[in-house]
C-alpha positions in Angstrom: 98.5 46.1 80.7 95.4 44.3 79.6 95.7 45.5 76.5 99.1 44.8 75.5 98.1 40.6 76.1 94.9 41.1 74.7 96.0 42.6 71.4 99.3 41.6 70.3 100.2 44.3 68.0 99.0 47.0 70.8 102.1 47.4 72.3 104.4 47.7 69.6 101.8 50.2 67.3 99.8 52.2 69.7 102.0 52.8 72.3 105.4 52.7 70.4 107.8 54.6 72.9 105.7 54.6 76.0 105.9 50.4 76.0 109.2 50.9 77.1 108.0 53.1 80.4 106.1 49.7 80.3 107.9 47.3 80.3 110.9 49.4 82.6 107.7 49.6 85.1 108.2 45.3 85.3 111.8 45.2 85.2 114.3 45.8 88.4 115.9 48.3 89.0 119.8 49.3 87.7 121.6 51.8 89.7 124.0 54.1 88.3 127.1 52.2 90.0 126.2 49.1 87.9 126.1 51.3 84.5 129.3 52.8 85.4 131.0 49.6 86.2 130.3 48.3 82.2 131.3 51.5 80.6 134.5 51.9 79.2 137.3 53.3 80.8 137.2 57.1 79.4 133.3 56.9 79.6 133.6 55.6 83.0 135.5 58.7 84.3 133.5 61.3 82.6 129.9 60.1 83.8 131.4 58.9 87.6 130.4 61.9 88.8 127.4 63.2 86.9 124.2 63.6 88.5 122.3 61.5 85.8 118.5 61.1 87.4 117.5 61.1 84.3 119.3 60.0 81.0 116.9 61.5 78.1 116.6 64.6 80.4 120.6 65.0 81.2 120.9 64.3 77.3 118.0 67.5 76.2 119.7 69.8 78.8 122.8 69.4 77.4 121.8 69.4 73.5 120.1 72.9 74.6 123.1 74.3 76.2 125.0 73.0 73.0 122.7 74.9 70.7 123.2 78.1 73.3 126.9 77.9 72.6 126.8 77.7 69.2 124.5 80.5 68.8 127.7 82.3 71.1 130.0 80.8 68.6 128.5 82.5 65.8 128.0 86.2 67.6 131.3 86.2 69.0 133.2 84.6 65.6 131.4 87.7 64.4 132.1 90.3 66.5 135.6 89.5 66.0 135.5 90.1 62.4 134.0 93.1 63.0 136.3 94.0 65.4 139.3 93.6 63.1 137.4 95.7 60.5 137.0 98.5 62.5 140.1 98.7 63.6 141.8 98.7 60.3 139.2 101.4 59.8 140.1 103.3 62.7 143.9 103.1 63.0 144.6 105.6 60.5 142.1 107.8 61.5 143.5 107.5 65.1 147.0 108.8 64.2 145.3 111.9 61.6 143.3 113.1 65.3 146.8 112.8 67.2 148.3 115.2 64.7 145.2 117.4 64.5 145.8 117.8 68.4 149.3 119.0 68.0 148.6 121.5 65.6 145.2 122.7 67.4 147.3 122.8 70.9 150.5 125.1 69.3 147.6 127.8 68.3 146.0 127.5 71.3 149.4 128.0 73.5 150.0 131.2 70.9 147.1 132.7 72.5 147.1 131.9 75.8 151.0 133.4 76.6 149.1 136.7 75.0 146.2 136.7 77.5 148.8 135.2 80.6 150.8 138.2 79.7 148.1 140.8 80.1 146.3 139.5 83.1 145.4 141.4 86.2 148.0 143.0 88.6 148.0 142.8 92.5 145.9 145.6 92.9 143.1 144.8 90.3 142.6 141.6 92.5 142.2 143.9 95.4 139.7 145.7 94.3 137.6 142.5 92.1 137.5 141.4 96.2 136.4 144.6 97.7 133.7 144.4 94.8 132.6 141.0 95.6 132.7 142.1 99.4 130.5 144.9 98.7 127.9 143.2 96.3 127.2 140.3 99.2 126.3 143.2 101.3 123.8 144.3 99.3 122.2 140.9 98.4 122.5 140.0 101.7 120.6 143.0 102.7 116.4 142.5 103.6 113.6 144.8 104.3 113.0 144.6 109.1 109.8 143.0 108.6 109.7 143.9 112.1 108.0 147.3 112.2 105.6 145.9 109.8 104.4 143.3 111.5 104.1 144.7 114.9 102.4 147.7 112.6 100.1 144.7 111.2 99.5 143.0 114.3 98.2 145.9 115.9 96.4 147.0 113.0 94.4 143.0 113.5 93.9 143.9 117.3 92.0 147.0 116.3 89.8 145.9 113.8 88.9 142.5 115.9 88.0 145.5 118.6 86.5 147.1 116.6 84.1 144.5 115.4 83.3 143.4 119.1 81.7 147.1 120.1 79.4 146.5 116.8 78.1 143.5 118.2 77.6 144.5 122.0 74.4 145.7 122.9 72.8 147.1 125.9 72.3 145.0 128.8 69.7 146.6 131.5 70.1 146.3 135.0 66.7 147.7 136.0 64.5 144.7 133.7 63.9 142.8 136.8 62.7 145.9 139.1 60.6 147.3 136.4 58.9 144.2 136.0 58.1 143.3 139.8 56.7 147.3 140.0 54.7 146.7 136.7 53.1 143.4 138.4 52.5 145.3 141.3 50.5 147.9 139.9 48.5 145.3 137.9 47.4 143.7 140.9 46.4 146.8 142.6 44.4 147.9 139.6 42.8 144.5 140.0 41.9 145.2 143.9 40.6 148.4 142.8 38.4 147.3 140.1 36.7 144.2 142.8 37.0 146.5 145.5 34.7 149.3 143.9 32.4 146.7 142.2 32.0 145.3 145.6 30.9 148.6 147.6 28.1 149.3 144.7 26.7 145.1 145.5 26.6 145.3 148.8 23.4 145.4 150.9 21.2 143.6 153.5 21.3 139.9 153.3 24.1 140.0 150.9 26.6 137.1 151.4 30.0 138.1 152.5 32.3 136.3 150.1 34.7 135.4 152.4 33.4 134.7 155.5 29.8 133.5 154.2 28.3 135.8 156.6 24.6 137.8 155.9 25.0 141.2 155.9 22.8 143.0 158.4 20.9 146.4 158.0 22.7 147.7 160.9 26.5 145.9 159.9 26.1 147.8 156.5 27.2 151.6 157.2 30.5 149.8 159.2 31.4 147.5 156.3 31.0 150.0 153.4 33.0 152.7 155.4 35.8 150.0 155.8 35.8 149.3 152.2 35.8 152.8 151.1 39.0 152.7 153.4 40.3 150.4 151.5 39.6 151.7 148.0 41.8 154.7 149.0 44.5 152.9 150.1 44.8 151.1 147.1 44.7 154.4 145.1 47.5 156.1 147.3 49.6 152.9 146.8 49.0 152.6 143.2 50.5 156.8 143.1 53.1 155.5 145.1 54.1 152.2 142.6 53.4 154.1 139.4 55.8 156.9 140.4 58.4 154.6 141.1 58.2 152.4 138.0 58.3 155.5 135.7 61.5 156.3 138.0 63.0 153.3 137.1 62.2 153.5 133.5 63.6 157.4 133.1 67.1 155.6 134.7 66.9 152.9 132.1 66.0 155.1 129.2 69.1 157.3 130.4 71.7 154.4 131.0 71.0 153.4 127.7 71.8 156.8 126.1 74.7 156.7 128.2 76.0 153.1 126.7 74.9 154.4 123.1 76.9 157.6 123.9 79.9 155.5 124.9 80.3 152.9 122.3 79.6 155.4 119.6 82.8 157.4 120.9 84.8 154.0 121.4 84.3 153.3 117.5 85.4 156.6 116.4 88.4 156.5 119.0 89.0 153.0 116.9 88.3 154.3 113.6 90.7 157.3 113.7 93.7 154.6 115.5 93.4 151.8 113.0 93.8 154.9 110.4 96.8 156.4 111.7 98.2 152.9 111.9 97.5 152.1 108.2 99.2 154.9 107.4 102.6 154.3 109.5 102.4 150.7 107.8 101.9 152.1 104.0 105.0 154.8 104.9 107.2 152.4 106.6 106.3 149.8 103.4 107.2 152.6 101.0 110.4 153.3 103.0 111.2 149.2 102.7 111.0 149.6 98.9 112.9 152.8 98.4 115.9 150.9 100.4 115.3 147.7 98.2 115.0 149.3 95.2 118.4 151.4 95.5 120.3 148.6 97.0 119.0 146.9 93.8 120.9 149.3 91.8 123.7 149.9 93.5 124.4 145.8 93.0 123.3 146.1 89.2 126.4 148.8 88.9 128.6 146.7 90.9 127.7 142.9 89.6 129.2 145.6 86.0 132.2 146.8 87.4 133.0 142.7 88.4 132.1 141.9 84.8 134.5 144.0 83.9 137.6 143.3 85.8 136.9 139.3 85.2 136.9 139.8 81.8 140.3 140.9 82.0 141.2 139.0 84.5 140.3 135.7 82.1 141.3 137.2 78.7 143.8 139.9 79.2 144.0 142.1 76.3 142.9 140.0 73.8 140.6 141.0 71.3 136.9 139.8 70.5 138.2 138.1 67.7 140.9 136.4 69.5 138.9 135.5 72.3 136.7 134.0 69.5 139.3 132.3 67.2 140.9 130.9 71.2 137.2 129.3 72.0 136.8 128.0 68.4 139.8 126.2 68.9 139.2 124.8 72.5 135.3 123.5 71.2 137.4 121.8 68.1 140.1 120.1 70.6 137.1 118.9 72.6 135.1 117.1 70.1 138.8 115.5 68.6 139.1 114.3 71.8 136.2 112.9 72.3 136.8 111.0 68.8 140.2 109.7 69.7 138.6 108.6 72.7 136.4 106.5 71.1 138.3 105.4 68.1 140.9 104.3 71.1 138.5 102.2 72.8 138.2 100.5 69.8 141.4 100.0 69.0 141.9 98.4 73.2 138.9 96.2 72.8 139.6 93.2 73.9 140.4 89.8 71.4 137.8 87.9 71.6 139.8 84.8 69.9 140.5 83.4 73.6 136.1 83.5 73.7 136.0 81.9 70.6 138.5 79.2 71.7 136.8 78.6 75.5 133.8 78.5 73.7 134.7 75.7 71.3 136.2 73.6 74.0 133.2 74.3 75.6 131.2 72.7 72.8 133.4 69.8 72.4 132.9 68.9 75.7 129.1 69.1 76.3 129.2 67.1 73.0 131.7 64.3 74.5 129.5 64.5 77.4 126.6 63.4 75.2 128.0 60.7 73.5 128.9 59.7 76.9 125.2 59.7 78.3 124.2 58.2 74.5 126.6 55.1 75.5 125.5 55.3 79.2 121.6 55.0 78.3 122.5 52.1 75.8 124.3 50.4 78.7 121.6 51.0 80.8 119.5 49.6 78.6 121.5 46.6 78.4 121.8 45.8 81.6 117.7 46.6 82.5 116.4 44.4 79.3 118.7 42.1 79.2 116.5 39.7 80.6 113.7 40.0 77.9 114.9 37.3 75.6 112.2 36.2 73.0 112.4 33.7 70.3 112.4 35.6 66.9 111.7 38.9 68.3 114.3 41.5 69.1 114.2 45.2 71.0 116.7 47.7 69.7 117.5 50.2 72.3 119.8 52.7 70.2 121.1 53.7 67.1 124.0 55.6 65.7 122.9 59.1 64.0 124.6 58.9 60.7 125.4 62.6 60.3 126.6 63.3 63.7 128.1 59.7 64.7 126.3 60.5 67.8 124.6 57.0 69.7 120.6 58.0 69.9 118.3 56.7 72.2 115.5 54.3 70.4 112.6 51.6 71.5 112.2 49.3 67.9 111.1 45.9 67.8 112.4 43.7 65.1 111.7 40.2 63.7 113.7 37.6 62.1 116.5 40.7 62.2 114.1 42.8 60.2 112.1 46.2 61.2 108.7 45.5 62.4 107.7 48.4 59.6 108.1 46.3 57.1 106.8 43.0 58.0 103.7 41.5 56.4 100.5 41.2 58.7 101.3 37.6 59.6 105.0 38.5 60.6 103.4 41.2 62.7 101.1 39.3 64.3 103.4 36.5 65.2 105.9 38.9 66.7 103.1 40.6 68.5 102.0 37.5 70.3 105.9 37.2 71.4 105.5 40.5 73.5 102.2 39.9 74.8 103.9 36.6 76.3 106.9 38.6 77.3 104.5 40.4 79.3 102.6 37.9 80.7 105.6 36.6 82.0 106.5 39.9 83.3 103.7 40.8 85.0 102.5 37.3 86.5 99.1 37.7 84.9 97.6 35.7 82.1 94.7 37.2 79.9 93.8 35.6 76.6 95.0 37.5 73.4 92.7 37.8 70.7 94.1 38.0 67.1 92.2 39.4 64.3 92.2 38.6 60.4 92.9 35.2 61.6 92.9 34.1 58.0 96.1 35.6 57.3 98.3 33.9 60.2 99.1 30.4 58.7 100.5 28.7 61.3 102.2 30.1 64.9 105.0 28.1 64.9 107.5 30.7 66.5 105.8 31.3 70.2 103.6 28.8 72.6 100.3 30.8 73.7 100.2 30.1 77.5 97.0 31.6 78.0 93.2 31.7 75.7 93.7 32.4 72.6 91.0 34.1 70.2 91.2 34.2 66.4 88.5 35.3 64.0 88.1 35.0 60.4 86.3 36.1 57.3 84.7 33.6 55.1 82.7 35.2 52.4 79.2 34.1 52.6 79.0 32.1 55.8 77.2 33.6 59.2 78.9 34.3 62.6 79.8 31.3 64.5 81.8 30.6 67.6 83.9 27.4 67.5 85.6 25.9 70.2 88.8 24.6 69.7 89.0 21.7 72.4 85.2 20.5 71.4 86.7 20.1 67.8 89.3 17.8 69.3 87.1 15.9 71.2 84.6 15.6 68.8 88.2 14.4 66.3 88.6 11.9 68.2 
């Protein structure tokens, strides 16, 4: 905004197209009622109802869809030539295939009354059933799994049996009484060894361990025959203990025998069963396959006799070479037939002139509407600058496009009614200082404007600056001063 009072030819050079955004920024807003209402009558109807938010962008969409179409144009104006290429191509053709067909048809009817003639009677279809009845019975047929897998399942209980008796071992009942008679007799050996040691320290004045009594002369004889007592009771009952712990350890040494005995004959018991049972499995298993294997064979020789009797039953009598020369002729009718089909389809596709036609109106009136929204921008124009009178200076809003006719959408400045382009630098300048009024006025503010190369502006004759104005010049020789233009005045007068 600054800019555009400051420097006069700012607006109209640097910012060319956006000093319209500009100056529309300052100006009051046109609704799309008041366009319409100025537009002429067949304009008016077409662009009543278009949802124009913006002109230049309604204007681009449509171009583009114009340019879409016309690319259309051209693939479906081709298409149709091609289309009427082919089928003079393919008509001909079309009727050759038809009589092809005939021919191929009669030949093939020849040898199909021959093999309809010879077909199967009533009772050869009797027995092709009682074939077919007899062949699902043996490929229906399956090995009773059940024998061998109870035979299996009990051959898995034996060994899991088998390999519990490895791991069990002996388990003595008689640890615990062995062990108390073993401490037993170690404590009476111990009595026996203090007891003796005892009688052999003994004598008078000796200290009685126990009862911290002195031994007398005369207590002596009574206390040693005691202990000697003693001594031989712990002998009897060390007999007595030792007897019975080597008692208990003859009925240990013999239960274990006994459990060694046993589980040794369990195994072989288990041995000799899981045997016998692995051979039932491998004779019941071989039996399995023997019923398989002929059941097998019996359905080869059967699936041979059904050959047979279809083979008939689908080409009668007719020989190899028939049968041959009949198939050569039904693969030839297919692939003509697949060629007439095609050549047919191309011969029903549809015209594509009614395209070509909708497409062309189309065109026509995306192009109409165009021209429309051309003439609808000028209006607009008209009606939202119609305010910026200036003295010499004039904005041209559109233009006609000489090739097409079509209005186009322009922001041009002109002065004196010629192109700012080719103005001389005073001209410019002049005109320049006309818009930087305009939008002084427009925009209530006032900032000086500041014209360079003032030695080539004469005189400003065609506007009245409202606000500072600036001018430098160049005079060769002379250093930079500042003059004042009211001081000269003053200083005039």
């Amino acid at each position: 905004m600054f800019l555009s009072m400051f420097n006069p030819l700012y607006l109209i050079e640097t910012m060319a197209a956006d000093g319209k955004e500009l100056l529309e920024s300052m100006l009051p807003f046109v609704s799309h009622e008041s366009v319409i209402d100025i537009l002429p009558e067949p304009v008016k109807s077409e662009m009543r109802d278009e949802k124009i938010l913006s002109p230049e962008i309604y204007i681009k969409n449509k171009r583009a869809e114009i340019r879409e179409l016309e690319n259309d144009l051209v693939y479906l104006q081709g298409q149709e030539d091609l289309l009427d290429s082919e089928q003079k191509d393919v008509a001909p053709l079309v009727i050759q295939i038809s009589k092809d067909l005939e021919i191929i048809a009669e030949q093939m009817g020849v040898l199909e009354a021959a093999r309809v003639d010879s077909r199967l009677s009533n009772g050869d279809d009797e027995q092709l059933t009682e074939l077919y009845r007899r062949l699902e019975e043996c490929t229906a047929y399956k090995a009773d799994d059940g024998v061998l897998n109870k035979l299996s399942a009990n051959i898995r209980e034996k060994d899991i049996e088998l390999a519990r008796l490895a791991d069990v071992s002996y388990q003595s009942v008689f640890t615990g009484q062995i062990a108390e008679k073993a401490a037993v007799l170690k404590s009476l050996y111990g009595e026996h060894t203090e007891k003796s040691g005892l009688i052999g320290k003994i004598q008078p004045g000796y200290q009685c361990p126990s009862c911290f009594r002195e031994i007398t002369s005369d207590d002596l004889d009574a206390i040693k025959s005691n202990l000697q007592y003693k001594l031989k009771e712990c002998v009897e009952a060390g007999k007595r203990v030792k007897s019975e712990l080597a008692s208990l350890k003859n009925q240990d040494e013999t239960a274990r025998q006994q459990f060694q005995y046993s589980t040794v004959d369990k195994i072989i018991a288990l041995d000799y069963q899981i045997q016998k049972l692995k051979e039932e499995y491998a004779s019941a298993e071989a039996g399995d396959i023997i019923a398989v294997n002929e059941r097998s064979e019996t359905a080869r020789d059967l699936k041979r006799d059904i050959e047979a009797i279809e083979y008939r039953k689908q080409n009668g009598n007719l020989a190899p070479a028939q049968i041959q020369e009949f198939d050569a002729l039904q693969q030839k009718k297919h692939e003509l037939e697949l060629k007439l089909e095609m050549y047919q389809a191309i011969l029903d596709k549809p015209d594509f002139k009614e395209q070509v036609i909708a497409t062309e109106k189309r065109i026509a009136m995306l192009k109409s509407k165009v021209s429309s929204a051309a003439l609808y921008i000028g209006k607009k124009n008209e009606l939202l600058f119609k305010d910026l009178s200036m003295n010499r200076v004039q904005i041209l809003l559109n233009e006609i496009v000489k090739s097409t006719g079509e209005i186009k959408d322009i922001f041009k400045f002109t002065y004196d009614g010629r192109e700012y382009k080719r103005l001389s630098l005073s001209e410019k300048i002049r005109a320049g200082l006309e818009v930087a009024e305009l939008v002084k006025r427009l925009s209530g503010l006032n900032f000086p404007s500041f014209i360079d190369n003032g030695e080539s502006v004469c005189i400003i004759d065609n506007v009245r600056p409202t606000s500072q104005l600036i001018l430098s010049y160049v005079e060769k020789g002379k250093p930079l001063t500042v003059t004042h233009k009211e001081m000269l005045l003053r200083k005039a007068a």
